[in-house]
C-alpha positions as CSV (number, residue, x, y, z in Angstrom):
1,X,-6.7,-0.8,14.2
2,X,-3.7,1.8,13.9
3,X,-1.3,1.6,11.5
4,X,1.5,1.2,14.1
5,X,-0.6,-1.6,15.6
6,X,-1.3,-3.3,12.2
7,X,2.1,-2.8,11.7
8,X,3.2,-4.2,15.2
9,X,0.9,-7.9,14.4
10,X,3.0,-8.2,11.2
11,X,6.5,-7.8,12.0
12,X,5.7,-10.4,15.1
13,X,4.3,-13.2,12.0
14,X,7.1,-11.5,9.6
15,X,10.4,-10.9,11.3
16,X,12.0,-9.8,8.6
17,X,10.4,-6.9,8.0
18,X,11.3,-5.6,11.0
19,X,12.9,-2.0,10.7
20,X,11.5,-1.2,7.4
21,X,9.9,1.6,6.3
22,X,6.0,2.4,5.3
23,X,4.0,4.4,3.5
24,X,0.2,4.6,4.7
25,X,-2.1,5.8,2.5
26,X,-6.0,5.5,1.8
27,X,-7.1,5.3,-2.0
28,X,-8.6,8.2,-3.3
29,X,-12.0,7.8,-5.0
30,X,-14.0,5.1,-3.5
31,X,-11.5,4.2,-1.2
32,X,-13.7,1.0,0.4
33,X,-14.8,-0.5,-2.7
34,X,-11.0,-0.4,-4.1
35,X,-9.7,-1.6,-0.7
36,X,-12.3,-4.8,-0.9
37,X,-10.8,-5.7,-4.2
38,X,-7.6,-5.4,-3.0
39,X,-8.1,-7.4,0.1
40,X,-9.8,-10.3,-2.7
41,X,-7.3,-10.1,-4.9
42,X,-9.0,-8.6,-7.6
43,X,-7.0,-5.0,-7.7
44,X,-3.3,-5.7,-8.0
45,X,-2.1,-2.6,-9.6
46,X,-2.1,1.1,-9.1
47,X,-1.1,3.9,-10.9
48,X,-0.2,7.7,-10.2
49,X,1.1,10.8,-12.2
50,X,4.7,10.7,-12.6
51,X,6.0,14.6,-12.4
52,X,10.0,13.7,-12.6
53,X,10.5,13.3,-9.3
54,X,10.3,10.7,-6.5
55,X,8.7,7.0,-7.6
56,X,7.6,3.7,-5.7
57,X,10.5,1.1,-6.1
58,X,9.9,-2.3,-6.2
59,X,10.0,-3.3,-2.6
60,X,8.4,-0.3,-1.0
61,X,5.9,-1.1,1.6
62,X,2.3,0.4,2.3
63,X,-0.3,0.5,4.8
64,X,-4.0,0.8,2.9
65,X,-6.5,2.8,5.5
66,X,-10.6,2.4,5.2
67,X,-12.2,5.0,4.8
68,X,-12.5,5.9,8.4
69,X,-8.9,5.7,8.8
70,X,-8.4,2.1,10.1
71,X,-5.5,-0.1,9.1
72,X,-6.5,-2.9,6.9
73,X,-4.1,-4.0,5.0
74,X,-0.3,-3.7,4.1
75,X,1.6,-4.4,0.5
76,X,4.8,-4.5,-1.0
77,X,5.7,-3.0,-4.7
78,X,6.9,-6.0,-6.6
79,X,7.3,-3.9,-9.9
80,X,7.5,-0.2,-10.9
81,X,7.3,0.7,-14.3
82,X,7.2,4.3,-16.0
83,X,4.9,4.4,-19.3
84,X,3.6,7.1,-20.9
85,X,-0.2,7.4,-20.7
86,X,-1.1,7.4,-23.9
């Protein structure tokens, strides 16, 4: 499945949504193992590098690809924090 149609499926079970925009990304290293613990509700964070410049904000909405590029999954930032790493 596409993103677009992925997309298409939610917005007809979430009206809400509608006109929002998404991110669609697939996760790095491993991106199928870290997909099926999202999807199982193991993984429920992320993090990144911040450089200074543009961050997620709590509401922001993705699109996680397999690894072969198909539209599995789609979540929304509930919380963005900026910690130092060590």
């Amino acid at each position: 499945m596409t993103p677009v149609e992925l997309w298409q499926e939610f917005i007809e079970k979430q009206p809400s949504y509608r006109g929002k925009p998404y991110d669609v990304f697939t996760f790095g290293d491993n991106p199928d193992e870290l997909l099926k613990l999202v999807l199982h509700g193991e993984k429920t964070a992320t993090s990144s590098i911040y450089r200074g410049g543009k961050t997620s904000q709590a509401g922001d909405i993705s699109i996680i690809l397999d690894s072969a590029g198909h539209a599995q999954a789609i979540i929304e930032d509930r919380k963005v924090s900026i910690v130092p790493f060590n």
